[in-house]
mmCIF file of the N, C-alpha and C atoms, coordinates in Angstrom:
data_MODEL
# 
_entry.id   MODEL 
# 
loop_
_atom_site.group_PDB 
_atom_site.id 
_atom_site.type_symbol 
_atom_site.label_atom_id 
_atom_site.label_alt_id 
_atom_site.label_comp_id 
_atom_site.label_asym_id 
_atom_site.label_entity_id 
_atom_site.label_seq_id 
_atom_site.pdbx_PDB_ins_code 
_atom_site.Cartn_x 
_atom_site.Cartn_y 
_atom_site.Cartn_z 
_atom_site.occupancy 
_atom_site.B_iso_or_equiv 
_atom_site.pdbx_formal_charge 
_atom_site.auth_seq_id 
_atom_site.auth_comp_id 
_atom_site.auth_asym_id 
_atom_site.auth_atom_id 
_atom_site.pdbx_PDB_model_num 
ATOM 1   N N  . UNK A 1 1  ? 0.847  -1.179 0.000   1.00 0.00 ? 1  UNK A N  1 
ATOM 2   C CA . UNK A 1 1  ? 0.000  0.000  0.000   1.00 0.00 ? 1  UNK A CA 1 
ATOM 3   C C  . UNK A 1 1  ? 0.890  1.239  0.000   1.00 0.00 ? 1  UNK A C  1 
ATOM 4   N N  . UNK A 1 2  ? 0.641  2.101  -0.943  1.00 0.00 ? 2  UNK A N  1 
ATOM 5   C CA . UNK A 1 2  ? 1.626  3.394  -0.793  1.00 0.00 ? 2  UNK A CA 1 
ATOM 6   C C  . UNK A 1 2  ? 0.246  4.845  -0.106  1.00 0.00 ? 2  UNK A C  1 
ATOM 7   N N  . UNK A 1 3  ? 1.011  5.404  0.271   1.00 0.00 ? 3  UNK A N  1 
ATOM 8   C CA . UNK A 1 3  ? 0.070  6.243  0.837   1.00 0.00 ? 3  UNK A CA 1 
ATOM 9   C C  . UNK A 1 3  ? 0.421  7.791  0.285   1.00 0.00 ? 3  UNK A C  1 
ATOM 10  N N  . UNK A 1 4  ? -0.021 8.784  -0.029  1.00 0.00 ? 4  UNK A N  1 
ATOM 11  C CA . UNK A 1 4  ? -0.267 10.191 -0.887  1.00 0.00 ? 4  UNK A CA 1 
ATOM 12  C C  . UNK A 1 4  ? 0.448  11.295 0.181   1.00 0.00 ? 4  UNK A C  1 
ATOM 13  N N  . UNK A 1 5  ? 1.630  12.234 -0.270  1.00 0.00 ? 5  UNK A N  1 
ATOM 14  C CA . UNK A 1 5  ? 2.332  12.980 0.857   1.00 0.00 ? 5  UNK A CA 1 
ATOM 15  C C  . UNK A 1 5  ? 2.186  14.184 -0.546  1.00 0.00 ? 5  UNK A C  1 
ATOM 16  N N  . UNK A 1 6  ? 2.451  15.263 0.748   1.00 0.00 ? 6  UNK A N  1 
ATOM 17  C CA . UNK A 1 6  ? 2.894  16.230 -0.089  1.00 0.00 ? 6  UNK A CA 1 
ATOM 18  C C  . UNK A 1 6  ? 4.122  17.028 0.206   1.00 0.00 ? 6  UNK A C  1 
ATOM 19  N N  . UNK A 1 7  ? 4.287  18.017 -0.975  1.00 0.00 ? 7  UNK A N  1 
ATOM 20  C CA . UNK A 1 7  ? 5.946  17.810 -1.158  1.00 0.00 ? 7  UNK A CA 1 
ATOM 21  C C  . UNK A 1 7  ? 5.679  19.625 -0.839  1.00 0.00 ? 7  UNK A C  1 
ATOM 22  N N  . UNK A 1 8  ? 6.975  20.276 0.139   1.00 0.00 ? 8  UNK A N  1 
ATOM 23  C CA . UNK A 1 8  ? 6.543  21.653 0.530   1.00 0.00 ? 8  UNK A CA 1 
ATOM 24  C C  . UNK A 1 8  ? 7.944  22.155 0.253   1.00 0.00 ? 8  UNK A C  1 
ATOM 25  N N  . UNK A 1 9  ? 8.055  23.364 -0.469  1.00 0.00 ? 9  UNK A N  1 
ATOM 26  C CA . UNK A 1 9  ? 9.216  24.208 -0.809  1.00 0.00 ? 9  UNK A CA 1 
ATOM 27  C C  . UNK A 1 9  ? 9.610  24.613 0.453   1.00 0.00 ? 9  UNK A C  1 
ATOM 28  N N  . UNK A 1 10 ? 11.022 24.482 0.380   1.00 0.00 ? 10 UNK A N  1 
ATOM 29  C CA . UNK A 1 10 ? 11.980 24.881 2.010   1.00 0.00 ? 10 UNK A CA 1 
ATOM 30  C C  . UNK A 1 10 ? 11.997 26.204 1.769   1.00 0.00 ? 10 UNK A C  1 
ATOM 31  N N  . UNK A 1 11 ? 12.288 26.991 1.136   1.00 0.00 ? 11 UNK A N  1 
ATOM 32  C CA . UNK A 1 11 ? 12.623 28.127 0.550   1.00 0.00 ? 11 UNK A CA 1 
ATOM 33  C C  . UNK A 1 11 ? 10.869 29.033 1.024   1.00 0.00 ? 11 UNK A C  1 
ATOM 34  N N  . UNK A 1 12 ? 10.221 28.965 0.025   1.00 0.00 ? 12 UNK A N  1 
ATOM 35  C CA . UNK A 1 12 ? 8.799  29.812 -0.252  1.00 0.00 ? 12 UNK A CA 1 
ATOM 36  C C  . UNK A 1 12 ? 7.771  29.672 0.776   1.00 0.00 ? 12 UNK A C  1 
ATOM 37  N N  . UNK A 1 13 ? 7.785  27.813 1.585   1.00 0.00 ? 13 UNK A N  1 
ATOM 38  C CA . UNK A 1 13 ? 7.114  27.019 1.775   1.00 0.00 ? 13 UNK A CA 1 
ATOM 39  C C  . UNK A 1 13 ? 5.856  26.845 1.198   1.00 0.00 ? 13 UNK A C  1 
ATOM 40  N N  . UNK A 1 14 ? 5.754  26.836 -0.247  1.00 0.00 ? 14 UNK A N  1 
ATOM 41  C CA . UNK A 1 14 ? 4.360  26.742 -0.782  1.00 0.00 ? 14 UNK A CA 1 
ATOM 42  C C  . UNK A 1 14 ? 4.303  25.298 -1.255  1.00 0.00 ? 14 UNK A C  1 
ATOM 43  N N  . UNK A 1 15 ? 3.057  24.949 -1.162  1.00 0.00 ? 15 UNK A N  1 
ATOM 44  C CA . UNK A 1 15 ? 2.765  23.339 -1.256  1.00 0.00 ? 15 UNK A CA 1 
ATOM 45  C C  . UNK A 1 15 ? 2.415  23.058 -2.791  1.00 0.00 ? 15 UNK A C  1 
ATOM 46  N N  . UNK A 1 16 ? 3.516  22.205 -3.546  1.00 0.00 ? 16 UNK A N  1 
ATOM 47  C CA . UNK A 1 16 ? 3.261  22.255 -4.638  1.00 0.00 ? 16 UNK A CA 1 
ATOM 48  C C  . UNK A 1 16 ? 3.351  20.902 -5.543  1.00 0.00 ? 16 UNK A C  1 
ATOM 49  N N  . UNK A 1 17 ? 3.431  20.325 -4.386  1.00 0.00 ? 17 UNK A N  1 
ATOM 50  C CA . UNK A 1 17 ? 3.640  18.590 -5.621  1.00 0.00 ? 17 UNK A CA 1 
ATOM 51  C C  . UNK A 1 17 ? 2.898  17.663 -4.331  1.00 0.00 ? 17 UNK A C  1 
ATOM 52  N N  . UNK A 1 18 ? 2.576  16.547 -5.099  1.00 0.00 ? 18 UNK A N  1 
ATOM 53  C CA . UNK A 1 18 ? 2.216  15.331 -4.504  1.00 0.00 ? 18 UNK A CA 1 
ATOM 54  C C  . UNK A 1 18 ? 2.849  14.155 -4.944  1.00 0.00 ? 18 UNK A C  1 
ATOM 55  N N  . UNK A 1 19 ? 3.608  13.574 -3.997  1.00 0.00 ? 19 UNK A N  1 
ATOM 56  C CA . UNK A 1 19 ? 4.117  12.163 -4.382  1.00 0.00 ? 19 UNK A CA 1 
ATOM 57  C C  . UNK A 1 19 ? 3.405  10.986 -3.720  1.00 0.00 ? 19 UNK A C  1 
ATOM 58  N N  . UNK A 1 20 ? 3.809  9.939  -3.810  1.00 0.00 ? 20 UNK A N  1 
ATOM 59  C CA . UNK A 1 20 ? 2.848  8.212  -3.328  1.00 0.00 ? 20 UNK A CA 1 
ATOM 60  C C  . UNK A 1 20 ? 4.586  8.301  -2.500  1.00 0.00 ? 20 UNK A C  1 
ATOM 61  N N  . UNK A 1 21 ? 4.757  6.871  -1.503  1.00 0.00 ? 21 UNK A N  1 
ATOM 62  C CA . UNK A 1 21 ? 5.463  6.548  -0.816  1.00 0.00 ? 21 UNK A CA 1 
ATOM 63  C C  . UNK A 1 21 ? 5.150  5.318  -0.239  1.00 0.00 ? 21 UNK A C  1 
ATOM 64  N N  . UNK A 1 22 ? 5.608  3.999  0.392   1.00 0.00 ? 22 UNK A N  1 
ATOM 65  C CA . UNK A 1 22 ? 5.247  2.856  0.665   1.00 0.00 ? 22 UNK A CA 1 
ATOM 66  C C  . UNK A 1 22 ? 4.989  3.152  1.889   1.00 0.00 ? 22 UNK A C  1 
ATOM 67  N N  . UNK A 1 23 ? 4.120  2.559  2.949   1.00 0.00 ? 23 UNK A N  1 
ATOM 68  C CA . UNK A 1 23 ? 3.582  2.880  4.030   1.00 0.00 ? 23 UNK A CA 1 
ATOM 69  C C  . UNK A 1 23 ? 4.345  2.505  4.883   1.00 0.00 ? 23 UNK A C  1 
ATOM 70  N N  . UNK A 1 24 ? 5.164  1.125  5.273   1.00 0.00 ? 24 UNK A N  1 
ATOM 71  C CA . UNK A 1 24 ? 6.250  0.793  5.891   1.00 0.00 ? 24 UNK A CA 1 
ATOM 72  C C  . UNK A 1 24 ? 7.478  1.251  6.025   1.00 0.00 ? 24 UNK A C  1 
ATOM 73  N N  . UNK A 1 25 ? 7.973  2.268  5.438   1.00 0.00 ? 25 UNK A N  1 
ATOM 74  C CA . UNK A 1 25 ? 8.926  3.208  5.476   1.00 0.00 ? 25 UNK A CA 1 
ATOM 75  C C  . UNK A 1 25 ? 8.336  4.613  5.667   1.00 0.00 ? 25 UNK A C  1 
ATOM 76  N N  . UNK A 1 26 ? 7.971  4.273  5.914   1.00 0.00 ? 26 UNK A N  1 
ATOM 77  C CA . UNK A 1 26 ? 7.011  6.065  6.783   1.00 0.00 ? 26 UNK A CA 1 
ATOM 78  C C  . UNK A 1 26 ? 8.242  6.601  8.090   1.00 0.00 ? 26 UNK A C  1 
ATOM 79  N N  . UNK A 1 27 ? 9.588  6.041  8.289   1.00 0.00 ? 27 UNK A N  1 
ATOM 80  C CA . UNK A 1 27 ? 10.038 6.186  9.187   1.00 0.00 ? 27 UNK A CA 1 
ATOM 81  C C  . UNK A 1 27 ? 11.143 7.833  8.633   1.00 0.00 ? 27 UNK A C  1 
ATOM 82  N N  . UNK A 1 28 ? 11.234 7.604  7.476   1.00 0.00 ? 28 UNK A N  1 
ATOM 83  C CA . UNK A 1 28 ? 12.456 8.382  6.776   1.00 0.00 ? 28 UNK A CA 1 
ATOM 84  C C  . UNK A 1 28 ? 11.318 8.786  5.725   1.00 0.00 ? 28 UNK A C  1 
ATOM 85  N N  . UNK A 1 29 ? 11.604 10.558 5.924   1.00 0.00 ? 29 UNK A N  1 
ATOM 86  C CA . UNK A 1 29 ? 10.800 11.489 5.569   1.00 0.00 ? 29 UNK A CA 1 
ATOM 87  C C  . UNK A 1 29 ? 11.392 11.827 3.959   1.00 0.00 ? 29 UNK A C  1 
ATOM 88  N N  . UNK A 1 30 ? 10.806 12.597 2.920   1.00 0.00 ? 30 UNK A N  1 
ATOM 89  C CA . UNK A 1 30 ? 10.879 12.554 1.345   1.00 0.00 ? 30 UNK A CA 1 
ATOM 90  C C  . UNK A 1 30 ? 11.773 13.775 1.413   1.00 0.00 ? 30 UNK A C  1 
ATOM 91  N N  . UNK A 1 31 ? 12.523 13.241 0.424   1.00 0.00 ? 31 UNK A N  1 
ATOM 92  C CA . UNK A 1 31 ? 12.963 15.007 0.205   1.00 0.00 ? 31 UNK A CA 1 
ATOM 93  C C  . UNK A 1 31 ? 13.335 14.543 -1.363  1.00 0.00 ? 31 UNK A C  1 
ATOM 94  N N  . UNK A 1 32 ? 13.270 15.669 -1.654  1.00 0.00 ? 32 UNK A N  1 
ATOM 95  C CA . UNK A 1 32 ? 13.341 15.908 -4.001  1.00 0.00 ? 32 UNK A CA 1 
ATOM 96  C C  . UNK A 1 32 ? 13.812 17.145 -3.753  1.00 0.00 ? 32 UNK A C  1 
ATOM 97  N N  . UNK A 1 33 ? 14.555 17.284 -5.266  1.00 0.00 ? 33 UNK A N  1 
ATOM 98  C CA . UNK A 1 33 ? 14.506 18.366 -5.596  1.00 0.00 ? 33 UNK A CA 1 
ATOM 99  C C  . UNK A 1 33 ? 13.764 18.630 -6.626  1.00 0.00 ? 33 UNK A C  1 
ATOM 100 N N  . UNK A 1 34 ? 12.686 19.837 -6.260  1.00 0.00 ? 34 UNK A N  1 
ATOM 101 C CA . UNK A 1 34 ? 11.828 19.359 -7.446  1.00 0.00 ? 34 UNK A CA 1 
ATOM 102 C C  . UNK A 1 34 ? 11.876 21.697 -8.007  1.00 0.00 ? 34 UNK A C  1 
ATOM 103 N N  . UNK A 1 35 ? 11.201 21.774 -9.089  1.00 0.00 ? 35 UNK A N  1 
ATOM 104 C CA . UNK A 1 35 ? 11.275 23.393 -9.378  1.00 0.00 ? 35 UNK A CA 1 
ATOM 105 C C  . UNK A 1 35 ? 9.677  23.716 -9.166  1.00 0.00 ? 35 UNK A C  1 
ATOM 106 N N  . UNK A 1 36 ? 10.700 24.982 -8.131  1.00 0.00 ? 36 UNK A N  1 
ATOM 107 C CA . UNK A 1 36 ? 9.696  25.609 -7.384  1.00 0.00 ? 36 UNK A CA 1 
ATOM 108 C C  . UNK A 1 36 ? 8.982  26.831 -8.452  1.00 0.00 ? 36 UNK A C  1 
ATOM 109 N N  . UNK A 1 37 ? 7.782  26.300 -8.939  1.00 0.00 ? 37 UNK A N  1 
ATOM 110 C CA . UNK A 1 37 ? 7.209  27.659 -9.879  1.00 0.00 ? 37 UNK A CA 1 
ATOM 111 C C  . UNK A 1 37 ? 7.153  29.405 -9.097  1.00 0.00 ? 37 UNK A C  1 
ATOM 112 N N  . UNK A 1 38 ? 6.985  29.340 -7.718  1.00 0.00 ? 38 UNK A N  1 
ATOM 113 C CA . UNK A 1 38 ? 6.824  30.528 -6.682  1.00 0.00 ? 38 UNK A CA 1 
ATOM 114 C C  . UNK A 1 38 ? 8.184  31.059 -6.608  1.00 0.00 ? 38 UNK A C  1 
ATOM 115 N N  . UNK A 1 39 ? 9.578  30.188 -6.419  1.00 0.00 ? 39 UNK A N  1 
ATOM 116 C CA . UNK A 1 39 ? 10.648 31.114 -6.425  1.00 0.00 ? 39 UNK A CA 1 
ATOM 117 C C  . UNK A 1 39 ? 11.170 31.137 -8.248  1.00 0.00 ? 39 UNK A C  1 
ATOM 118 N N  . UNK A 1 40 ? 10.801 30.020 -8.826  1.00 0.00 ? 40 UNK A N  1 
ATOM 119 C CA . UNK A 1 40 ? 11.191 30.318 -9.962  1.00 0.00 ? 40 UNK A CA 1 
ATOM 120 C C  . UNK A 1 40 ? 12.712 29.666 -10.627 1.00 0.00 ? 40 UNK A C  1 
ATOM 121 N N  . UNK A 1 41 ? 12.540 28.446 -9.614  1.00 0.00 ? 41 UNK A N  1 
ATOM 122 C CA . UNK A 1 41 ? 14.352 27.918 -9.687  1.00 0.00 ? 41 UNK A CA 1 
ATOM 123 C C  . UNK A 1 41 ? 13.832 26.466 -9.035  1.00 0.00 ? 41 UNK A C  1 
ATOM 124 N N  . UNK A 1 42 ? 14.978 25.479 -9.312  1.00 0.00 ? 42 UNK A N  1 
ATOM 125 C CA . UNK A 1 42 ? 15.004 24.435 -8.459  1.00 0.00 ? 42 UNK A CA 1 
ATOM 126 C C  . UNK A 1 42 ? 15.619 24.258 -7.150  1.00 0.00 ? 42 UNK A C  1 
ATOM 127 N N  . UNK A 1 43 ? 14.503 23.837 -5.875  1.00 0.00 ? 43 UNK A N  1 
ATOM 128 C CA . UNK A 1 43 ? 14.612 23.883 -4.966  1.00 0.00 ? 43 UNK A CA 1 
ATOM 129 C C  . UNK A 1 43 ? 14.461 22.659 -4.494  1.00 0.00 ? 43 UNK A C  1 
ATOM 130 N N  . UNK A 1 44 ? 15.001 23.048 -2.875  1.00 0.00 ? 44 UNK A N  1 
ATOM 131 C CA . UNK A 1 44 ? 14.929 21.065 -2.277  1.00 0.00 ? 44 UNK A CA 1 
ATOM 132 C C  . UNK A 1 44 ? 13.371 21.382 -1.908  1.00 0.00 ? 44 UNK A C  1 
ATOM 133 N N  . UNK A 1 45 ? 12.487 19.774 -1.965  1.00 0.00 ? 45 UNK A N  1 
ATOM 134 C CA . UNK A 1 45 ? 11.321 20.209 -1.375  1.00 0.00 ? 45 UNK A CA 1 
ATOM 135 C C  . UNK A 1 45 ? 11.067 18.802 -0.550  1.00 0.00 ? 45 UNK A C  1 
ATOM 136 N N  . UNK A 1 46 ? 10.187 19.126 1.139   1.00 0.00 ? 46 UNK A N  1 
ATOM 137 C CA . UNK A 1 46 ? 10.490 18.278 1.686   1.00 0.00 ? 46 UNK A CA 1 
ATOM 138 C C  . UNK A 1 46 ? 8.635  17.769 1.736   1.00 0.00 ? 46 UNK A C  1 
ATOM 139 N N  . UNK A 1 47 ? 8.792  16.648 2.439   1.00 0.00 ? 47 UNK A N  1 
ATOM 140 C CA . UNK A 1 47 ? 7.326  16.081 2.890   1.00 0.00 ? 47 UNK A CA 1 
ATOM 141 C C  . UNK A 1 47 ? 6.485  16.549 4.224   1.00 0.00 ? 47 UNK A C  1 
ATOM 142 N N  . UNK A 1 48 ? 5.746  17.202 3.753   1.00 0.00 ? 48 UNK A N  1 
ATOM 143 C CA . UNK A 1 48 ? 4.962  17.808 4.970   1.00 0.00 ? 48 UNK A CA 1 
ATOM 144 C C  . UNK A 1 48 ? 4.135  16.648 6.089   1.00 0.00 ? 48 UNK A C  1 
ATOM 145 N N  . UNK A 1 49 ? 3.980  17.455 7.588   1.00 0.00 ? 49 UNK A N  1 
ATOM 146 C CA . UNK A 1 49 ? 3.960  16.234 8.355   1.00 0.00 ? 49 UNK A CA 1 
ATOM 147 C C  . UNK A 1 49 ? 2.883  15.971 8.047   1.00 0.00 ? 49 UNK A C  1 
# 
């Protein structure tokens, strides 16, 4: 079962992506670098609690 997180700019903190994740590793939190449309660059973005 994967379960639905969302992904929050460190920088802007605006909430802008959604990833899946396996439910049994829920222990170690997401991080991407994904591009932040609000600052306008690629940023690290982490998983909100």
């Amino acid at each position: 079962m994967r379960s639905k997180v969302i992904l929050i700019c460190s920088e802007c903190l605006s909430r802008n992506y959604t990833a899946t994740k396996r439910s049994h590793d829920s222990t170690v939190r997401l991080e991407l670098n994904k591009f932040c449309p609000k600052c306008n660059k690629p940023t690290l973005h982490k998983e909100s609690k």
